[in-house]
Backbone as numpy.savetxt, mean C-alpha at the origin, in Angstrom:
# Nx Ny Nz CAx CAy CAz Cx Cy Cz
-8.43 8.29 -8.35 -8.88 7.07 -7.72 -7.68 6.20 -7.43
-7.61 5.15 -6.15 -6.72 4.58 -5.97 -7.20 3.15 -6.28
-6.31 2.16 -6.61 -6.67 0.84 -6.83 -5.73 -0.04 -6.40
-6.06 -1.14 -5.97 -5.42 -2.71 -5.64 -5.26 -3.38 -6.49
-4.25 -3.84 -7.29 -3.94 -4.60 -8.44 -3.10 -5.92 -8.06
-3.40 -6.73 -8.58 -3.26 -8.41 -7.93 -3.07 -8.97 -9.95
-1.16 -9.00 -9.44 -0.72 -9.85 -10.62 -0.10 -10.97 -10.30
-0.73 -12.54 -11.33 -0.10 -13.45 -10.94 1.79 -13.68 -11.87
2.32 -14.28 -10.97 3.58 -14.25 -11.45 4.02 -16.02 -11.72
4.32 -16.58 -12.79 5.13 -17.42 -12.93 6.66 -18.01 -12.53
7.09 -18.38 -11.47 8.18 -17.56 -11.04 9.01 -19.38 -11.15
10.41 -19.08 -12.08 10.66 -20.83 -11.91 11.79 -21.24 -11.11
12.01 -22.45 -10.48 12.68 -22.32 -9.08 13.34 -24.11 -9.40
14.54 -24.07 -9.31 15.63 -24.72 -9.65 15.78 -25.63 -8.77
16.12 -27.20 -8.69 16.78 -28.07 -7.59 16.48 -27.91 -6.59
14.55 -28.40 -6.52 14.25 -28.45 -5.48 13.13 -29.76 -5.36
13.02 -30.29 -4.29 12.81 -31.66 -3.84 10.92 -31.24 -3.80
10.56 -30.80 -2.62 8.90 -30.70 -2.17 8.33 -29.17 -2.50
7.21 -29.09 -2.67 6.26 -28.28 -3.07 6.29 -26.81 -2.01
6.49 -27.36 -0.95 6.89 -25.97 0.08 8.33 -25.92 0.22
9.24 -26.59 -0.37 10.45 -25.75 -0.58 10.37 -24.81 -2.11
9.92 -25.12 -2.68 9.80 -24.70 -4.07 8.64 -22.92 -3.90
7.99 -23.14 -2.98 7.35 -22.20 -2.71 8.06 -21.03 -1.64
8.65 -21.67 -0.87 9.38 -20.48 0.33 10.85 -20.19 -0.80
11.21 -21.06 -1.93 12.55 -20.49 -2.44 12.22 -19.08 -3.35
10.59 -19.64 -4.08 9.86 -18.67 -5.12 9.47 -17.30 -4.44
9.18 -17.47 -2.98 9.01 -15.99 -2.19 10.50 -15.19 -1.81
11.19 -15.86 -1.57 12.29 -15.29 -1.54 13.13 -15.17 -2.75
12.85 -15.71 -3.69 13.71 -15.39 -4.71 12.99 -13.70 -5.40
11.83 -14.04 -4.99 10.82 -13.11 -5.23 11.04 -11.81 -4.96
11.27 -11.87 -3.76 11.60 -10.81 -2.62 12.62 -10.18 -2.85
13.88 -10.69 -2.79 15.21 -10.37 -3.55 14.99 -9.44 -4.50
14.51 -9.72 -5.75 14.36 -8.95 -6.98 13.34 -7.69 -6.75
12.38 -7.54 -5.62 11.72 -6.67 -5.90 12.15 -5.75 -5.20
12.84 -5.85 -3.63 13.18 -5.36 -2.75 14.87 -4.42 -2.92
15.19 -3.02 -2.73 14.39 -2.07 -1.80 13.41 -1.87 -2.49
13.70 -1.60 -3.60 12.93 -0.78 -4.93 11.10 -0.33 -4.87
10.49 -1.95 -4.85 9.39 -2.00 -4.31 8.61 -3.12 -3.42
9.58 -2.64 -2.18 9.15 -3.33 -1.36 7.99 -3.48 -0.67
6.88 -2.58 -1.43 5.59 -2.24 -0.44 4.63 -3.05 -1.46
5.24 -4.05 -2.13 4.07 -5.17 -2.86 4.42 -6.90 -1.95
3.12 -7.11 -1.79 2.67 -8.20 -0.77 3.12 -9.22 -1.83
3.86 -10.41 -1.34 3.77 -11.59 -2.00 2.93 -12.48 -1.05
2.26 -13.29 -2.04 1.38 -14.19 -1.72 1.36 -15.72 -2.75
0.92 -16.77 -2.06 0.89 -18.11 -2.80 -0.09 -18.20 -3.60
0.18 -18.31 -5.09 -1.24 -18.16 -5.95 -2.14 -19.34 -5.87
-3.01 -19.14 -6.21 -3.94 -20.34 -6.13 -4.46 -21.44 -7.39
-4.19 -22.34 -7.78 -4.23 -22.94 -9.08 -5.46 -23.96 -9.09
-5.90 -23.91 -10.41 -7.18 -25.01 -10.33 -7.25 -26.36 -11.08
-7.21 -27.20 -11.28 -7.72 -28.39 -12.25 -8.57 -27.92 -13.35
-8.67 -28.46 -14.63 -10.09 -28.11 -15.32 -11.45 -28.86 -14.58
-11.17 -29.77 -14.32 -12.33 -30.13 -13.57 -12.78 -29.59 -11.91
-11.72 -28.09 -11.34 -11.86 -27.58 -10.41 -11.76 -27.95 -9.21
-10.76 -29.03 -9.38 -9.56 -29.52 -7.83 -8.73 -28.61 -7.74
-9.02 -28.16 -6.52 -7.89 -27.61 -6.08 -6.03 -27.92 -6.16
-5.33 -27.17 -6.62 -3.91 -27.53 -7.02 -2.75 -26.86 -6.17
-1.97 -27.70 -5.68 -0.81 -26.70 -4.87 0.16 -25.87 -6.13
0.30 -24.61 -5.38 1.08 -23.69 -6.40 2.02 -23.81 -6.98
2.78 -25.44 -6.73 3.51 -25.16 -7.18 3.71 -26.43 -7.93
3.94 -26.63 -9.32 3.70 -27.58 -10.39 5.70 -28.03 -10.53
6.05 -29.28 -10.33 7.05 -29.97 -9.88 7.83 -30.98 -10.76
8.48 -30.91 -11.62 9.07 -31.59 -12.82 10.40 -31.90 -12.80
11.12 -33.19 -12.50 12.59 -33.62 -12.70 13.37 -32.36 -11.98
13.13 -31.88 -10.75 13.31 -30.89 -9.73 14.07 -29.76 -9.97
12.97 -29.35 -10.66 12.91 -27.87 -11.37 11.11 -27.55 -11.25
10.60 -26.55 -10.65 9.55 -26.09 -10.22 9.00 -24.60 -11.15
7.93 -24.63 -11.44 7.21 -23.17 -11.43 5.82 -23.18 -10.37
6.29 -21.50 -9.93 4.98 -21.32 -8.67 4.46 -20.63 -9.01
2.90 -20.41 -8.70 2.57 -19.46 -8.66 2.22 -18.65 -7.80
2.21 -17.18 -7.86 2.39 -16.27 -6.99 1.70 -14.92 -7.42
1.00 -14.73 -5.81 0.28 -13.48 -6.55 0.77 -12.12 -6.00
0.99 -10.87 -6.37 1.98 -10.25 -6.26 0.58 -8.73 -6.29
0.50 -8.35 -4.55 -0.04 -6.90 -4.81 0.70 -5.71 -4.19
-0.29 -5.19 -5.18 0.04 -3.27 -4.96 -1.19 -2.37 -4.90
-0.88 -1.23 -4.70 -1.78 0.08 -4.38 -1.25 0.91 -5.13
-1.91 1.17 -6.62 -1.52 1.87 -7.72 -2.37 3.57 -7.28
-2.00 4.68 -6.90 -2.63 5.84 -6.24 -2.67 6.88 -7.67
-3.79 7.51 -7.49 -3.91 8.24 -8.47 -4.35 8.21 -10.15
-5.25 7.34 -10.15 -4.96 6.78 -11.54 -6.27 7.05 -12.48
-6.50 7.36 -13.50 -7.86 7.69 -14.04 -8.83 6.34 -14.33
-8.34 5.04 -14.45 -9.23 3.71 -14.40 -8.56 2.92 -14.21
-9.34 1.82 -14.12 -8.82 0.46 -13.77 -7.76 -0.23 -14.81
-7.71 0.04 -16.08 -6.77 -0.43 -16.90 -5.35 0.62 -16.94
-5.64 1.94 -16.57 -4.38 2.55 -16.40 -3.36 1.96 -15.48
-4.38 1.68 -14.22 -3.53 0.67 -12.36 -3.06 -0.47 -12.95
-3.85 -1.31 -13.53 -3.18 -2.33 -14.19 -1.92 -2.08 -14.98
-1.63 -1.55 -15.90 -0.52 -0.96 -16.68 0.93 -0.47 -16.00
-0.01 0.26 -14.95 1.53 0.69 -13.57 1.97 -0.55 -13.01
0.82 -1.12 -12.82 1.67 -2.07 -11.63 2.29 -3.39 -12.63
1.74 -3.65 -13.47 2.31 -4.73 -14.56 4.22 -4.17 -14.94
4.14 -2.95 -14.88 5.22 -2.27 -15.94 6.62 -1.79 -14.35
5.84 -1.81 -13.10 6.46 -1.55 -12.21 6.88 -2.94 -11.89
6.04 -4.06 -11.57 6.77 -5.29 -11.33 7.60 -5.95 -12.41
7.10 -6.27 -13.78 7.59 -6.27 -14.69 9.48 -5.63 -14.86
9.59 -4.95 -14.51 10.78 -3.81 -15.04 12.10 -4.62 -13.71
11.44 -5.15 -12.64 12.55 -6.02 -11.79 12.42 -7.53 -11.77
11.27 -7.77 -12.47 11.10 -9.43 -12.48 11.45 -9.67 -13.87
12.82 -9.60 -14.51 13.28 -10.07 -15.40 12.75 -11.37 -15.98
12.08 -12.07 -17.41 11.95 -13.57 -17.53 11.20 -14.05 -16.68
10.57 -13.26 -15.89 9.21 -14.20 -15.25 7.94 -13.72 -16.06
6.99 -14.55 -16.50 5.68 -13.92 -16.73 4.78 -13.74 -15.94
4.03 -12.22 -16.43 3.29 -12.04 -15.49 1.73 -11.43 -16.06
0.49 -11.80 -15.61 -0.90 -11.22 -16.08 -1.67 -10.78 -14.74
-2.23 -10.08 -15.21 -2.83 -8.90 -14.26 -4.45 -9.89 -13.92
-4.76 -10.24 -12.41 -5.87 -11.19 -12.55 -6.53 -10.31 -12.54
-6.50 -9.32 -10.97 -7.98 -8.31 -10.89 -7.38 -6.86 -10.69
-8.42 -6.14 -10.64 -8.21 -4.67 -10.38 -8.96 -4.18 -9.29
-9.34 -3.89 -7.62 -10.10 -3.87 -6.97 -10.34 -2.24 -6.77
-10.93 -1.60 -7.19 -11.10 -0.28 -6.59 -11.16 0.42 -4.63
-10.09 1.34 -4.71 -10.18 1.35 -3.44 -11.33 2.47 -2.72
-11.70 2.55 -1.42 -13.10 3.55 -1.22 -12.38 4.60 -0.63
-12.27 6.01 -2.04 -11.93 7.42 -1.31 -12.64 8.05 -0.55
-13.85 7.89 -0.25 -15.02 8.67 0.39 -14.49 8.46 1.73
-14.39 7.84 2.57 -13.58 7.90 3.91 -12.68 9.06 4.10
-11.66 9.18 3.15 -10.94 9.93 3.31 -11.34 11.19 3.11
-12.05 11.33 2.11 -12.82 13.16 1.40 -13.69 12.92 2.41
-14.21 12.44 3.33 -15.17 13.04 4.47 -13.89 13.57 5.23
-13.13 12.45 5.55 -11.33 13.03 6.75 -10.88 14.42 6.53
-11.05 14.82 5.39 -10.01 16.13 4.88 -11.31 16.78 5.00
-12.55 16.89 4.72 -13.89 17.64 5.14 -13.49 18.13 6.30
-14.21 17.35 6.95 -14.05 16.97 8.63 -12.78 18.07 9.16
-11.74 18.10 8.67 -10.44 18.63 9.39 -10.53 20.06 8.83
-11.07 20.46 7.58 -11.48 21.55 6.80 -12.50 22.43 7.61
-13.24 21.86 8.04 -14.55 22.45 9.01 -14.15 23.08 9.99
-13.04 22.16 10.70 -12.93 22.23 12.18 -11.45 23.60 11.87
-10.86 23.60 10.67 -9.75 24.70 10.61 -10.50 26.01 10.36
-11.60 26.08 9.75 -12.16 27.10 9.96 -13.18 27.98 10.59
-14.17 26.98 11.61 -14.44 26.80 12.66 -12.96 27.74 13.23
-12.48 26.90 14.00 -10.82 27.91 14.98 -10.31 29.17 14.60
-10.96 29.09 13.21 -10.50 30.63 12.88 -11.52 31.73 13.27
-12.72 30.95 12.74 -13.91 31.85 13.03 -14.25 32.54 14.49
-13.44 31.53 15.20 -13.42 31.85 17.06 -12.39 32.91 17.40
-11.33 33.24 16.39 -10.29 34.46 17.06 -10.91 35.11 17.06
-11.78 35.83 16.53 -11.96 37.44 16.15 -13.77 37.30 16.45
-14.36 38.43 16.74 -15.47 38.31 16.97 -16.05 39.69 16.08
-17.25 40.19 16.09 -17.93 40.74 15.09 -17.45 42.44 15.03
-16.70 42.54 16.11 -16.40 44.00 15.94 -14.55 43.78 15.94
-13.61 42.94 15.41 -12.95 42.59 14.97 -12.05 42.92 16.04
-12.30 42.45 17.60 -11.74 42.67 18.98 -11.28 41.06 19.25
-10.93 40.87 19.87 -9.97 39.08 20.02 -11.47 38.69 21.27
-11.26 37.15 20.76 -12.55 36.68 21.80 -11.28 36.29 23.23
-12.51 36.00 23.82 -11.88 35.44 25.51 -11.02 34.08 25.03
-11.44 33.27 24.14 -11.13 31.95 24.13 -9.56 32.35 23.90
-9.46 33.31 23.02 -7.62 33.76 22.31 -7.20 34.33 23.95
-7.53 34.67 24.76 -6.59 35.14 25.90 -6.51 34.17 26.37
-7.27 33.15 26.88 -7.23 31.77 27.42 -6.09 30.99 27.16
-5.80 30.46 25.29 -5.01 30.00 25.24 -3.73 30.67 24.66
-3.58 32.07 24.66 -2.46 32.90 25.14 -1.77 32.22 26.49
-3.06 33.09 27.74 -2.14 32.37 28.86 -1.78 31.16 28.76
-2.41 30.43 27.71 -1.81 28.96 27.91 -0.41 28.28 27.68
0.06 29.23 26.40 0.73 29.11 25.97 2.19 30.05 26.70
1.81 31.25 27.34 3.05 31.84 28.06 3.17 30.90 29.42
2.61 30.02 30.03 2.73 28.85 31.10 3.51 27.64 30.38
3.43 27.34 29.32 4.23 26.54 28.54 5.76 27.26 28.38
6.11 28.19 27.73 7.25 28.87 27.12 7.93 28.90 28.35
7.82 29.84 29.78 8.65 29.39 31.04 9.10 28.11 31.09
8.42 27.22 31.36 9.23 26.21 31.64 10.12 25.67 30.16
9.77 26.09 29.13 10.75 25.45 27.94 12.29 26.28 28.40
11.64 27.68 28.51 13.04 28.20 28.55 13.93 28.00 30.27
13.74 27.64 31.02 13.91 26.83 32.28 15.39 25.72 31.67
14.15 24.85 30.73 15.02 23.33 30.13 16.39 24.20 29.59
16.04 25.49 29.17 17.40 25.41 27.88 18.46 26.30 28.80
18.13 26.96 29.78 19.25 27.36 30.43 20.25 26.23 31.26
């Protein structure tokens, strides 16, 4: 099974004046550390709440020194549950985000059935094409001379190009 794992990151950001500088320094400082390595995890602006459930900008602002928050995904492939994906992707971001903390919010399961119909689907149709060479007295059907000639009308002109 494949899964989407969405960890928030604490990320703290030095000598800075407003709330969206503190946030574009935290994505790029972000970025830096994760990048080449694993560059195929999305940064995003986390979302913070009040206890009384006001909405809060991400980024909390003190004698201009900042922490943001940031939510940080991936596509953990192959994994036997949802707490295994969690574990990869905690231990994969974790291992380049030195001194930042980080907790795993959700785990989203991704839908393989699309795909196991795709590889069906392409499975059918490969043996289907096979089933069409040969016919019941194990003589080549018309369709195989067809795209024979098709294919010796192709090869002339390749060998044309290479002289």
């Amino acid at each position: 099974m494949d899964c989407r794992v969405v960890v928030e990151a604490a990320v703290p950001v030095f000598d800075v004046e407003t709330a969206d500088e503190a946030i574009r320094i935290a994505i790029s400082k972000t970025g830096e550390m994760l990048n080449p390595d694993l560059n195929y995890v999305e940064i995003n602006m986390g979302e913070r709440t009040s206890p009384s459930g006001e909405e809060l900008p991400p980024a909390f602002i003190a004698a201009d020194e900042a922490l943001v928050a940031l939510e940080l995904e991936m596509t953990v492939f192959n994994v036997e549950r949802e707490e295994h994906a969690s574990r990869i992707a905690r231990k994969e971001i974790g291992q380049l985000l030195e001194n930042i903390p980080l907790e795993v919010m959700h785990v989203e399961v991704l839908d393989d059935d699309e795909d196991a119909n795709d590889s069906a689907d392409e499975e059918t149709t490969a043996s289907d094409d096979e089933s069409t060479t040969t016919n019941s007295t194990g003589d080549a059907d018309e369709n195989d001379t067809t795209e024979d000639d098709a294919d010796d009308e192709i090869l002339p002109e390749f060998e044309d190009l290479v002289e």
